[in-house]
Residue, then its C-alpha position, 0 to 999 in steps of 0.5 A: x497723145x498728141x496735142x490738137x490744133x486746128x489751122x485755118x487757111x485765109x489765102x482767099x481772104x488775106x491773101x487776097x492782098x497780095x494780089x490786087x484782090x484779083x483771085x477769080x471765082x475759078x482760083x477760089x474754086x481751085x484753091x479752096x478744093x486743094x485745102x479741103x481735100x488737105x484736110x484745112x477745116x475752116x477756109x477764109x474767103x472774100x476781099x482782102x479787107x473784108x466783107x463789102x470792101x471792094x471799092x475805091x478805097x481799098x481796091x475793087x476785086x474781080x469778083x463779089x463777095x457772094x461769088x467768091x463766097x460761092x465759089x468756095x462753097x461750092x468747090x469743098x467737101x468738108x471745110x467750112x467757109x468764112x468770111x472777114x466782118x469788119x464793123x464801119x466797111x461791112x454790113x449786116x445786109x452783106x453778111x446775110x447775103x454770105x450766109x445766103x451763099x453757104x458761110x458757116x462761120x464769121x470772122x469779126x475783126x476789130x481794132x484791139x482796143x474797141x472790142x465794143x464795135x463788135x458786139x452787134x455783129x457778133x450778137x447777130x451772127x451768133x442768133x443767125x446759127x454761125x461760128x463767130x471767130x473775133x480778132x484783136x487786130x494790132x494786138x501788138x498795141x496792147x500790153x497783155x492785161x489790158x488786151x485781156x480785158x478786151x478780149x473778155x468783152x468779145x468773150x462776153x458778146x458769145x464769141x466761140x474764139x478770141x484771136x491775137x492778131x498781129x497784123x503788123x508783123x511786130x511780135x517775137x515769139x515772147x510777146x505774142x506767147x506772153x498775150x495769148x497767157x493773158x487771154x487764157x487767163x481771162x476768157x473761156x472762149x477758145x484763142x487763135x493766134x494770127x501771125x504777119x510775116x515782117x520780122x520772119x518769125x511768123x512761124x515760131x510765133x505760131x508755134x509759141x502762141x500754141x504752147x501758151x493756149x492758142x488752138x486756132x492757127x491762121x495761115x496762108x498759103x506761101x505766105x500771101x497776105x498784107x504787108x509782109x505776108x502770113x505765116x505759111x500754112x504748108x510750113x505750119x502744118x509741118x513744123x506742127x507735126x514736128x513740135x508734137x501737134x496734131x493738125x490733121x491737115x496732110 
């Protein structure tokens, strides 16, 4: 009996860096349909920062959050659409407003050691209905036990998944099984792994991440996103399926 892990595609939203933050409500469109019909059942869109950070600061994109939001929505089947919450850039106006647009799930990103910026959004989502997905963003930062215990405050405030995010790219396959290991011990919440691309093991460390308790992936379309770029969806979907796993993305 094969194994299931549930990929979750975030070109529209990380991806969104690696092109000035200049997707179009038609690209949106276009891309979220090709991703629902391939089977990925949970698609982040919205600025490549996050929710209401279309700015000076970090680039305005060519579009609202809400049209993007929109677009996606309007665009899929069966996929849910997320947005990226990251507390002191968005708002809670704004993520009303997303969910006004049709979001079923809020991804509530913080730093890895200041878990505690998230209890509100997520307390709030969480009374709003949605999926609440949380990251521990350079989780790198943090040896396993002490992001462990960060992960059980998020754990606490209802979250329904606890990711280890390596969002500088600086783990091998080692580092990020050892935190996941860490989290499975700690937490009852489900565990995603999100893998940046810089020291090109993005996908190993996915695979690794899987086998030590991780049952959300992130991945990116050709590997679009900050920095060096995400792990590839297309490539996770595959090398999944040849590990033994079932994603149930075609």
């Amino acid at each position: 009996m094969s194994k299931k892990i549930t990929i979750v595609d975030t070109t529209l939203r990380d991806g969104m860096s690696s092109v000035s933050h200049q997707f179009t409500p038609q690209n949106v469109a276009d891309i979220a349909r090709g991703l629902d019909n391939a089977g990925v059942s949970t698609i982040e869109v919205a600025h490549g920062i996050g929710l209401g950070a279309s700015s000076l600061q970090y680039g305005f994109a060519a579009a609202t959050d809400v049209e993007y939001v929109r677009a996606a929505v309007d665009a899929v089947e069966n996929a849910d659409i997320a947005v990226l919450y990251v507390p002191g850039i968005a708002t809670l106006t704004e993520l009303q407003k997303a969910i006004d647009a049709g979001i079923k799930t809020v991804r509530v990103a913080v730093h890895c050691t200041e878990a505690d910026c998230g209890q509100q959004p997520i307390e709030w989502a969480k009374e709003q209905g949605l999926n609440v997905m949380t990251f521990l963003m350079m989780s790198h930062k943090l040896e396993p036990e002490p992001l462990a215990e960060q992960a059980a405050k998020l754990d606490s405030y209802g979250a329904d998944v606890v990711y280890v995010v390596d969002s500088a790219g600086a783990m091998v396959p080692q580092h990020a099984g050892d935190r996941v290991a860490a989290l499975r011990q700690a937490i009852s919440a489900d565990i995603g792994f999100h893998a940046h691309n810089n020291l090109g093991v993005g996908i190993a460390n996915a695979l690794t991440a899987a086998e030590n308790g991780a049952t959300f992936i992130d991945g990116s379309l050709r590997g679009l996103g900050a920095s060096a770029g995400n792990a590839q969806t297309e490539v996770l979907a595959a090398a999944f399926e040849r590990a033994g796993w079932d994603t149930g993305v075609e």
